[in-house]
Structures are given as structure tokens and as C-alpha cells.
SEMI-548237 format. One record per atom (N, C-alpha, C): residue number from 1; residue in three letters; chain; atom name; x, y, z. Coordinates in steps of 0.02 Angstrom, whole numbers, plus 50000, padded with zeros to 5 digits. Example, Ala and Ser with C-alpha at 12.3 -4.5 7.8 and 13.67 -1.06 7.14 Angstrom:
BEGIN
<nr->1, rest->ALA, kette->A, atom->N, east->50660, north->49716, up->50390>
<nr->1, rest->ALA, kette->A, atom->CA, east->50615, north->49775, up->50390>
<nr->1, rest->ALA, kette->A, atom->C, east->50660, north->49835, up->50390>
<nr->2, rest->SER, kette->A, atom->N, east->50642, north->49888, up->50354>
<nr->2, rest->SER, kette->A, atom->CA, east->50684, north->49947, up->50357>
<nr->2, rest->SER, kette->A, atom->C, east->50645, north->50002, up->50394>
! end
This chain:
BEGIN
<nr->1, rest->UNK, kette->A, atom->N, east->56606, north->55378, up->55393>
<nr->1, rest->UNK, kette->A, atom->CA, east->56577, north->55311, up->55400>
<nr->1, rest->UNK, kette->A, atom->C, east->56500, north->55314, up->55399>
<nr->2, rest->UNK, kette->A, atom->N, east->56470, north->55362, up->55421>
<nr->2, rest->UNK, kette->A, atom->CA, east->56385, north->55373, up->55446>
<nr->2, rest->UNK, kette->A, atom->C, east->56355, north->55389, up->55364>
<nr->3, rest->UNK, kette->A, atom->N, east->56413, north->55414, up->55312>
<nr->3, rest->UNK, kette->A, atom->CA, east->56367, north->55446, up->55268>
<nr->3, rest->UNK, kette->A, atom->C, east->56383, north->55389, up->55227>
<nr->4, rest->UNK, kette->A, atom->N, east->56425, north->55325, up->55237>
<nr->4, rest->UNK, kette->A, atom->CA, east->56418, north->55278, up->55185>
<nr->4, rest->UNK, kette->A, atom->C, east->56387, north->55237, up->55213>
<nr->5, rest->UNK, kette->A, atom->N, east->56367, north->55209, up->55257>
<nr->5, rest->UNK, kette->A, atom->CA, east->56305, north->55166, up->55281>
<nr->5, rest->UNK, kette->A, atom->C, east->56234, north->55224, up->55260>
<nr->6, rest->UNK, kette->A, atom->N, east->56228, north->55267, up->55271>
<nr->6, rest->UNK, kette->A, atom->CA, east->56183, north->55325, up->55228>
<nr->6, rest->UNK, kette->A, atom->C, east->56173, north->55313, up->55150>
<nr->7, rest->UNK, kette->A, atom->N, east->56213, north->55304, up->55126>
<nr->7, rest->UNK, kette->A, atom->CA, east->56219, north->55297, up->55043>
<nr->7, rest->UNK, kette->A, atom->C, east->56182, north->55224, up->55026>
<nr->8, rest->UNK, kette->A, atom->N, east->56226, north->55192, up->55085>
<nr->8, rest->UNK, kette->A, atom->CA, east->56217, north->55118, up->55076>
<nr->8, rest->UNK, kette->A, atom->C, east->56131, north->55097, up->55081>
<nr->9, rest->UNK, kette->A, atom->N, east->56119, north->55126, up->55129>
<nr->9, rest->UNK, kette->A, atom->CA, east->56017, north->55139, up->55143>
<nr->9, rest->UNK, kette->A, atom->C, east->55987, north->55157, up->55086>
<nr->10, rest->UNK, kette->A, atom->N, east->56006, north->55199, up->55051>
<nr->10, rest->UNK, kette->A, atom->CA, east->55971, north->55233, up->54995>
<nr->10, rest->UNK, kette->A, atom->C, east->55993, north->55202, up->54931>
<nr->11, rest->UNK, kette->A, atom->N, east->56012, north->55157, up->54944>
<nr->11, rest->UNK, kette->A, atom->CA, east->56042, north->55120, up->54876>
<nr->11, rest->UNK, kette->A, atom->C, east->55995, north->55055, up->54884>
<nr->12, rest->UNK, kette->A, atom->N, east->56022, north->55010, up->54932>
<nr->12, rest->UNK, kette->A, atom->CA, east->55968, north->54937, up->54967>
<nr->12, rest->UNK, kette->A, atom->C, east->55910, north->54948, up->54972>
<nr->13, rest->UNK, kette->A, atom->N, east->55870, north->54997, up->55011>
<nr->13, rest->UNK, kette->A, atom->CA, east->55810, north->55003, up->55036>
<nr->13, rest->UNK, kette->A, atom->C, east->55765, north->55008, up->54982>
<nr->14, rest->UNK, kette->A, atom->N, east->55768, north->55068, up->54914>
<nr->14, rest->UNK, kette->A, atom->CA, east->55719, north->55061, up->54858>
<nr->14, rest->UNK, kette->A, atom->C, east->55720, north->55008, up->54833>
<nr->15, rest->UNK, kette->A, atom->N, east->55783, north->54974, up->54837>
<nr->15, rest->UNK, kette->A, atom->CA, east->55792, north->54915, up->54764>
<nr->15, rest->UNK, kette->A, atom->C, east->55751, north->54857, up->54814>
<nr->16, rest->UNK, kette->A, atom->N, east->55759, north->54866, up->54881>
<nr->16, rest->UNK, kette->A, atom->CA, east->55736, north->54802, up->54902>
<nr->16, rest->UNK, kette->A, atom->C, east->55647, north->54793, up->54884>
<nr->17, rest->UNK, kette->A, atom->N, east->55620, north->54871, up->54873>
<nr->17, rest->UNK, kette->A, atom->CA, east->55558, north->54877, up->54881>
<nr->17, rest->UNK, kette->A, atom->C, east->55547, north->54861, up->54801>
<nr->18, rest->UNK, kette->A, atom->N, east->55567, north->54887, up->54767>
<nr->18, rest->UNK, kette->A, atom->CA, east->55572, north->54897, up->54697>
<nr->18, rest->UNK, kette->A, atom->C, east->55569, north->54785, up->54645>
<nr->19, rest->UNK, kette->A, atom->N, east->55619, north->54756, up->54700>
<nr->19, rest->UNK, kette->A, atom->CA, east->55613, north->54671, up->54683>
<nr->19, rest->UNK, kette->A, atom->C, east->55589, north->54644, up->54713>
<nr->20, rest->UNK, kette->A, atom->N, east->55545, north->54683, up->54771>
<nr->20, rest->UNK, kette->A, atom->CA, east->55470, north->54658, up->54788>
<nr->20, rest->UNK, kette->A, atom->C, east->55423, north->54646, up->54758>
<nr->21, rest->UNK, kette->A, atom->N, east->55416, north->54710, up->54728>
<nr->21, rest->UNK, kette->A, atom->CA, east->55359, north->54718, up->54680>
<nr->21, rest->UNK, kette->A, atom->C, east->55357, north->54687, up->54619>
<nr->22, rest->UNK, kette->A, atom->N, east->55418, north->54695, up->54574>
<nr->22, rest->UNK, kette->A, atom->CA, east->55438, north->54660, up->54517>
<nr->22, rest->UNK, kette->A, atom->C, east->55449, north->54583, up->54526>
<nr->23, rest->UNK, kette->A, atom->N, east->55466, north->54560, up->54572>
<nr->23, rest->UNK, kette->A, atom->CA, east->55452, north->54482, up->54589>
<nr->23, rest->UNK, kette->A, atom->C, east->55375, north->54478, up->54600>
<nr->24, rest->UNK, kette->A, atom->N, east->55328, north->54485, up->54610>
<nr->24, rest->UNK, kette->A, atom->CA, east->55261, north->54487, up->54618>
<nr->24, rest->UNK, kette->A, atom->C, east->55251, north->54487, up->54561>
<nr->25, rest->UNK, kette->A, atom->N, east->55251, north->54551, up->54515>
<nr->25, rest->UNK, kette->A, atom->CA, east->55230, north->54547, up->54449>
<nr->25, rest->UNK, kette->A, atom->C, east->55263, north->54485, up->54426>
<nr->26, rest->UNK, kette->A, atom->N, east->55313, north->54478, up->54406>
<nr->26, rest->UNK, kette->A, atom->CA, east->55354, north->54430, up->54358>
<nr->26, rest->UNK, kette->A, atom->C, east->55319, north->54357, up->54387>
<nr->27, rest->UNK, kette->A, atom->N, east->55301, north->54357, up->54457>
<nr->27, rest->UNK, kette->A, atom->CA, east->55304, north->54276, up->54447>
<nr->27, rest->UNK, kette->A, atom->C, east->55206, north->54277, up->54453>
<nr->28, rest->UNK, kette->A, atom->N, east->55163, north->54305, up->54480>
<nr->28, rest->UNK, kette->A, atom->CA, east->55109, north->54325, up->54461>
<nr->28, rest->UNK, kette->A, atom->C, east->55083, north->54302, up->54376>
<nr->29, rest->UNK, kette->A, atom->N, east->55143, north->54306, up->54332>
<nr->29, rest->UNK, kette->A, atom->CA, east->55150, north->54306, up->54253>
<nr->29, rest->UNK, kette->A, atom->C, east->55157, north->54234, up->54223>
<nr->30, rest->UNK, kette->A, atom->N, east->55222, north->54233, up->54276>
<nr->30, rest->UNK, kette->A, atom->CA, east->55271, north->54155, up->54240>
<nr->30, rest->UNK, kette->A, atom->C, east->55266, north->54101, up->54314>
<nr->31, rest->UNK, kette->A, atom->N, east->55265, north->54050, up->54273>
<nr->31, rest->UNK, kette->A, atom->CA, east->55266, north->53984, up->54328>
<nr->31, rest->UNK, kette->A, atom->C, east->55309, north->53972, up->54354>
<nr->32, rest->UNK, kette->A, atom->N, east->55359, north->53981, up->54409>
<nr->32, rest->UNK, kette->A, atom->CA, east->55436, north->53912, up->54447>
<nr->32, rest->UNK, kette->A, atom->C, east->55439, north->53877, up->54396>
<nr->33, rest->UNK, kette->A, atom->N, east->55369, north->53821, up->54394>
<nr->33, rest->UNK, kette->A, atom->CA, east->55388, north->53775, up->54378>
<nr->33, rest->UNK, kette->A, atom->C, east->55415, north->53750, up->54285>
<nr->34, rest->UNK, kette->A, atom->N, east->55384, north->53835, up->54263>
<nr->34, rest->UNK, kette->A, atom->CA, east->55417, north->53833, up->54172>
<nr->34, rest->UNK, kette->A, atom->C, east->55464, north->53858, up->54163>
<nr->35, rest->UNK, kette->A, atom->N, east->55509, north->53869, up->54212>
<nr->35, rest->UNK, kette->A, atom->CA, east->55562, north->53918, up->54220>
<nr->35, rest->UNK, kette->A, atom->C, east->55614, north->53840, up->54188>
<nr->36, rest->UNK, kette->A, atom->N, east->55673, north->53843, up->54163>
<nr->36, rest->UNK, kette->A, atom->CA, east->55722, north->53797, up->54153>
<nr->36, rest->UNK, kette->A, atom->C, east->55772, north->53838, up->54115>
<nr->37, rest->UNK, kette->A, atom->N, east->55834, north->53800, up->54159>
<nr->37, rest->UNK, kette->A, atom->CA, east->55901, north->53838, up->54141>
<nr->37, rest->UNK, kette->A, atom->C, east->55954, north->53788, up->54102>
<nr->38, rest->UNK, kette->A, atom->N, east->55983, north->53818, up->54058>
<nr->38, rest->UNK, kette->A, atom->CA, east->56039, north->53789, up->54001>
<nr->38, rest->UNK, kette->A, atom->C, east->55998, north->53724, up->53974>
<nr->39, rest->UNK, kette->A, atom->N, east->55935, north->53718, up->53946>
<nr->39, rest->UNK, kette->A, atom->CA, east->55891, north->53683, up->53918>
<nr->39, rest->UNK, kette->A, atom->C, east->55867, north->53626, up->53969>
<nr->40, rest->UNK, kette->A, atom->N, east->55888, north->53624, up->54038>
<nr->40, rest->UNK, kette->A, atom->CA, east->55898, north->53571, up->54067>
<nr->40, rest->UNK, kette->A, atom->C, east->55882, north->53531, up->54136>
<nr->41, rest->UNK, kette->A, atom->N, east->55898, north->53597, up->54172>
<nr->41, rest->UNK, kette->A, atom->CA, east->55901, north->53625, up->54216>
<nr->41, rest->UNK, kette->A, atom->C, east->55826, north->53652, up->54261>
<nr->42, rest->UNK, kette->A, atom->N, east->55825, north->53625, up->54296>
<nr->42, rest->UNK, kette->A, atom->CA, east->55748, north->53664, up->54338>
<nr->42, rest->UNK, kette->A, atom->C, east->55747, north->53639, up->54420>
<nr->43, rest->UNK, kette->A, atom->N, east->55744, north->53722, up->54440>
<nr->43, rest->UNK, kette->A, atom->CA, east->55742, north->53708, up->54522>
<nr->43, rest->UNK, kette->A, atom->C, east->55666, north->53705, up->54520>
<nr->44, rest->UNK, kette->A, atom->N, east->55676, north->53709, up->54610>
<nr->44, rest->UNK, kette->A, atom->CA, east->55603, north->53700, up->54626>
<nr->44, rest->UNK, kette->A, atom->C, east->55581, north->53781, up->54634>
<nr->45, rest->UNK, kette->A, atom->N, east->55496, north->53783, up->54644>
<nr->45, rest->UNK, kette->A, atom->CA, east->55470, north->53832, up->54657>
<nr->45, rest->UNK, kette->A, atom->C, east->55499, north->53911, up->54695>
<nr->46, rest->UNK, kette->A, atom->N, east->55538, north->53866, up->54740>
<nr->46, rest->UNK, kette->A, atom->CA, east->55573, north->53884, up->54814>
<nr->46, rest->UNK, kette->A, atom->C, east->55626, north->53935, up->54787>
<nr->47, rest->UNK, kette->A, atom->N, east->55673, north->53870, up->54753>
<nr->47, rest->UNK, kette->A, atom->CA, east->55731, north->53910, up->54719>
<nr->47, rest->UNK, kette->A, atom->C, east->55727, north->53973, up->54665>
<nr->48, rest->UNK, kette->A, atom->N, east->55677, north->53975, up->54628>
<nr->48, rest->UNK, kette->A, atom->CA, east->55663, north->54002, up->54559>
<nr->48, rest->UNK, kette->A, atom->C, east->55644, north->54078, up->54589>
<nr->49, rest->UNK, kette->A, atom->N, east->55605, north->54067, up->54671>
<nr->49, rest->UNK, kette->A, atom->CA, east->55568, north->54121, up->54667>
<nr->49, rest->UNK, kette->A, atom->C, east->55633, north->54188, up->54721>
<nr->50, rest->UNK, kette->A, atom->N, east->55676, north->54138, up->54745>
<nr->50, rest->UNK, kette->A, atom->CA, east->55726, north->54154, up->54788>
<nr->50, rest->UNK, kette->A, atom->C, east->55786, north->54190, up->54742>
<nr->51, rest->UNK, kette->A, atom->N, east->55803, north->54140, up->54697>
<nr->51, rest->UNK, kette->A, atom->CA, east->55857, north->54189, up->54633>
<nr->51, rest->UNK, kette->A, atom->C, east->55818, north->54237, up->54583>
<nr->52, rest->UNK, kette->A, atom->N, east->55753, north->54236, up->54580>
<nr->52, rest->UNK, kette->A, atom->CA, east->55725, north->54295, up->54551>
<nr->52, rest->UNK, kette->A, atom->C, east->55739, north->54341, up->54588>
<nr->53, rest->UNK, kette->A, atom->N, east->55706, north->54331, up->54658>
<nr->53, rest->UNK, kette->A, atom->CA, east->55703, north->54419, up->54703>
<nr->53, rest->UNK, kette->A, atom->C, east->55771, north->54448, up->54707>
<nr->54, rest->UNK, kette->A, atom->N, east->55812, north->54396, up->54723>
<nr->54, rest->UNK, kette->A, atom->CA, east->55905, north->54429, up->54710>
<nr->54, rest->UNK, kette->A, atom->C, east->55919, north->54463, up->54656>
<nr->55, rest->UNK, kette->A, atom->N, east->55908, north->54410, up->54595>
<nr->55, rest->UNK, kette->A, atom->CA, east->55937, north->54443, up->54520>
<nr->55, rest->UNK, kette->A, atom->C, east->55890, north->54532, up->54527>
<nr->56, rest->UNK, kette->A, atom->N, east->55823, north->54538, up->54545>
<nr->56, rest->UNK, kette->A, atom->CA, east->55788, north->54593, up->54530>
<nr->56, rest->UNK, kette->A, atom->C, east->55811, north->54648, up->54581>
<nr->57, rest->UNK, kette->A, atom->N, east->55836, north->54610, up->54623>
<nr->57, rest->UNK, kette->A, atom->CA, east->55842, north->54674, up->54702>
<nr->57, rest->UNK, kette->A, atom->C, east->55927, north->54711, up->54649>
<nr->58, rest->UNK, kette->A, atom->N, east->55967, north->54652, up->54651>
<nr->58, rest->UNK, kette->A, atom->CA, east->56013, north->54666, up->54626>
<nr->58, rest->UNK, kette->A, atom->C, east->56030, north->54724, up->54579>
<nr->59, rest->UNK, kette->A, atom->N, east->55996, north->54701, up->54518>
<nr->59, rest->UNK, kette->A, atom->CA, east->55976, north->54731, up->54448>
<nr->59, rest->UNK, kette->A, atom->C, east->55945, north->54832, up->54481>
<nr->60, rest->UNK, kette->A, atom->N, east->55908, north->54813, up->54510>
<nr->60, rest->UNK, kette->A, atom->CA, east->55863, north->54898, up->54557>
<nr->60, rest->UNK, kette->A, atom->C, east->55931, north->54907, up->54588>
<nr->61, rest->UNK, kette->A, atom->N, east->55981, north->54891, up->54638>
<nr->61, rest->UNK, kette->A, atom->CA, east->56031, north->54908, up->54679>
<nr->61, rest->UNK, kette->A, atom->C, east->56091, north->54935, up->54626>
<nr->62, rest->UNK, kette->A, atom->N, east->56106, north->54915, up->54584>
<nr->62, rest->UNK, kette->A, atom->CA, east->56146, north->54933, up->54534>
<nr->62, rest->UNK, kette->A, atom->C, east->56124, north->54987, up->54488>
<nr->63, rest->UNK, kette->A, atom->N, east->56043, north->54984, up->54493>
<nr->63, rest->UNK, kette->A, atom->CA, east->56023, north->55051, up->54441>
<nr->63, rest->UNK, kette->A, atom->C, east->56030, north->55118, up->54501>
<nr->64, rest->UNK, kette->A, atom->N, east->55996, north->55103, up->54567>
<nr->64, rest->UNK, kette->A, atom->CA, east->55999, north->55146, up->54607>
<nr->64, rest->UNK, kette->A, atom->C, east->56081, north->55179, up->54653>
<nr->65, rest->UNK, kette->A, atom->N, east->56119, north->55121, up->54623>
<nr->65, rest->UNK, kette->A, atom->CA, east->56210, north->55162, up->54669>
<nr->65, rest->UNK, kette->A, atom->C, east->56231, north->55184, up->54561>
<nr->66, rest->UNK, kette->A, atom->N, east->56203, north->55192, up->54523>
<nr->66, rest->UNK, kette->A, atom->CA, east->56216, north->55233, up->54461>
<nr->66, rest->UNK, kette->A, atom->C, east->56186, north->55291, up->54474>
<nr->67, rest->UNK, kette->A, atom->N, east->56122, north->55291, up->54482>
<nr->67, rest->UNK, kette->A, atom->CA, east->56101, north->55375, up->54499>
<nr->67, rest->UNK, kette->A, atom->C, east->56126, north->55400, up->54565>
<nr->68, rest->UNK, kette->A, atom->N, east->56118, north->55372, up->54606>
<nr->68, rest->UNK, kette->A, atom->CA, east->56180, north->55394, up->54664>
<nr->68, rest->UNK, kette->A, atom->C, east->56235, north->55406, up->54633>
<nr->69, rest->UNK, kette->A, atom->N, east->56270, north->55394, up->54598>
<nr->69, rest->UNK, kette->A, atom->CA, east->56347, north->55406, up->54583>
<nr->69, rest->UNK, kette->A, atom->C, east->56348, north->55460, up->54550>
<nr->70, rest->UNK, kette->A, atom->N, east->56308, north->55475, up->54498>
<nr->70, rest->UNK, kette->A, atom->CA, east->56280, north->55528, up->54426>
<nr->70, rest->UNK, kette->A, atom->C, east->56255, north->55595, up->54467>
<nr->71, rest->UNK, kette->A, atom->N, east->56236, north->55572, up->54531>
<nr->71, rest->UNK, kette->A, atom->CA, east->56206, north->55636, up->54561>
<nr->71, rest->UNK, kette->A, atom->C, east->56241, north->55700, up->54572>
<nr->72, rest->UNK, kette->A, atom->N, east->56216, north->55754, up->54582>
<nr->72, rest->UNK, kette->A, atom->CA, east->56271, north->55810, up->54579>
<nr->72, rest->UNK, kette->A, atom->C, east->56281, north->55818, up->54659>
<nr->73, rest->UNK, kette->A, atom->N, east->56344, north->55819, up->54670>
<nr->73, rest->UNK, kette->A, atom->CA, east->56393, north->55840, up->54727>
<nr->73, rest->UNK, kette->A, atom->C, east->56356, north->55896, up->54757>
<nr->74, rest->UNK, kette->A, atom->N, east->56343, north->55895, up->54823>
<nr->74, rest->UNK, kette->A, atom->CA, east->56342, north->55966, up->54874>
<nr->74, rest->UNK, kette->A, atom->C, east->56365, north->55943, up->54941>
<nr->75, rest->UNK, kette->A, atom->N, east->56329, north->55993, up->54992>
<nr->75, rest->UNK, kette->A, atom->CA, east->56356, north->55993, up->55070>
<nr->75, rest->UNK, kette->A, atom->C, east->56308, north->55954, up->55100>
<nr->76, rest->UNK, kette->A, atom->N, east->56319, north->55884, up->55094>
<nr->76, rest->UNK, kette->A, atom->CA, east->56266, north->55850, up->55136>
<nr->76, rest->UNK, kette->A, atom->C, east->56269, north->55874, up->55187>
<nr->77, rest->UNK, kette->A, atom->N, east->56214, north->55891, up->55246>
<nr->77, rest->UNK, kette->A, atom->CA, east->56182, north->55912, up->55301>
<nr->77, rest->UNK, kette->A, atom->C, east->56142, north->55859, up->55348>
<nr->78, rest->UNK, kette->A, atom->N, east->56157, north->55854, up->55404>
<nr->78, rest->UNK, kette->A, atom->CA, east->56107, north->55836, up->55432>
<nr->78, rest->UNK, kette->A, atom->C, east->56036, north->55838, up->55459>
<nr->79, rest->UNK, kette->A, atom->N, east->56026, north->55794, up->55499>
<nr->79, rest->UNK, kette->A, atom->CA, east->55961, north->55820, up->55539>
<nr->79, rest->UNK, kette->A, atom->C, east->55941, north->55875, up->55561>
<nr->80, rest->UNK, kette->A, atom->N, east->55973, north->55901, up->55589>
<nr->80, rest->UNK, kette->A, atom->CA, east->56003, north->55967, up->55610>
<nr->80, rest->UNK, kette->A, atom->C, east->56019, north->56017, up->55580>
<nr->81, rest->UNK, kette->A, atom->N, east->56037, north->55992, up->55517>
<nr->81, rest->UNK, kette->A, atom->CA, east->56042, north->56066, up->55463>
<nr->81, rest->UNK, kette->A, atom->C, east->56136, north->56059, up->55467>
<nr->82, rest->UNK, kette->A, atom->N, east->56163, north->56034, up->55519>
<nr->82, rest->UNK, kette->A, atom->CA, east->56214, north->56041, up->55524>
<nr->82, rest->UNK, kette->A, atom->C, east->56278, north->56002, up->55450>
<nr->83, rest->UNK, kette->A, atom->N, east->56309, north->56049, up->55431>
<nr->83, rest->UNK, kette->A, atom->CA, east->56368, north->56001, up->55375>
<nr->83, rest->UNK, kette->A, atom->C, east->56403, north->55925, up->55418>
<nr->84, rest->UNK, kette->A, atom->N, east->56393, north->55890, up->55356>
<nr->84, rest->UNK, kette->A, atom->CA, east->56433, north->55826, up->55364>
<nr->84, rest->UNK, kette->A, atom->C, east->56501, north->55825, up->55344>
<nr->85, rest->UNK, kette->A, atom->N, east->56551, north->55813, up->55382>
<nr->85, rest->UNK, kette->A, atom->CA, east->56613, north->55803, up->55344>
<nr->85, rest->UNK, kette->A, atom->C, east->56630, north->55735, up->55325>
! end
């Protein structure tokens, strides 16, 4: 249980930092308010800037549990040096 809340940290925590930054850039770039969806469609500032940081945290969380997954297998260890089972 400790090493998948572990995995789970190292998966959330970059991506959260990672659609920090890329929400900064991206909207730094582009306006809320030129943003419009299915030709039609337009939230407010609020909304635009709220489903960006998701879609981007998201997008980083899914790239980061792929290289987690791709990674090569060993004896995770703890703090301690000690093996995890």
C-alpha cells in the first residue's frame, strides 16, 4: 500500500508542477477570453483557466505514470536502505 501512494507522489507531484508552469506559459500567450469551444461556446476567464490547468496537469500525469511504467524493475528500498516488499 505505502509503495503505491509512493508511485502515486511521483506521478501527481511533477505533473502538478509541470501544469503550473505550462498554464502560465500558455495563458501568458492566449486570452480566456479568445478561447471558444465547438465554434460557440465560451466560458469565462475563471473556467478556461481552471480546465486548462487540469487538461495540462493531466496530459504531464499520464506522460509521467508512462515513464513510471517503462521504468526498469528493481528492489525498491527504503529510507533506511531497508527492501520493500
Amino acid at each position: 500500500m505505502k509503495t503505491k501512494l509512493r508511485k502515486l507522489m511521483w506521478i501527481l507531484w511533477p505533473s502538478f508542477l509541470v501544469a503550473g508552469a505550462t498554464s502560465a506559459i500558455v495563458f501568458a500567450l492566449v486570452d480566456p477570453q479568445d478561447v471558444v469551444f465547438l465554434d460557440h461556446l465560451q466560458g469565462s476567464r475563471q473556467l478556461v483557466y481552471s480546465l486548462g490547468f487540469f487538461v495540462f496537469w493531466l496530459m504531464a500525469a499520464l506522460s509521467s505514470a508512462l515513464t513510471l511504467q517503462m521504468a526498469p524493475r528493481g528492489i525498491e528500498l527504503d529510507e533506511f536502505g531497508e527492501p520493500i516488499e
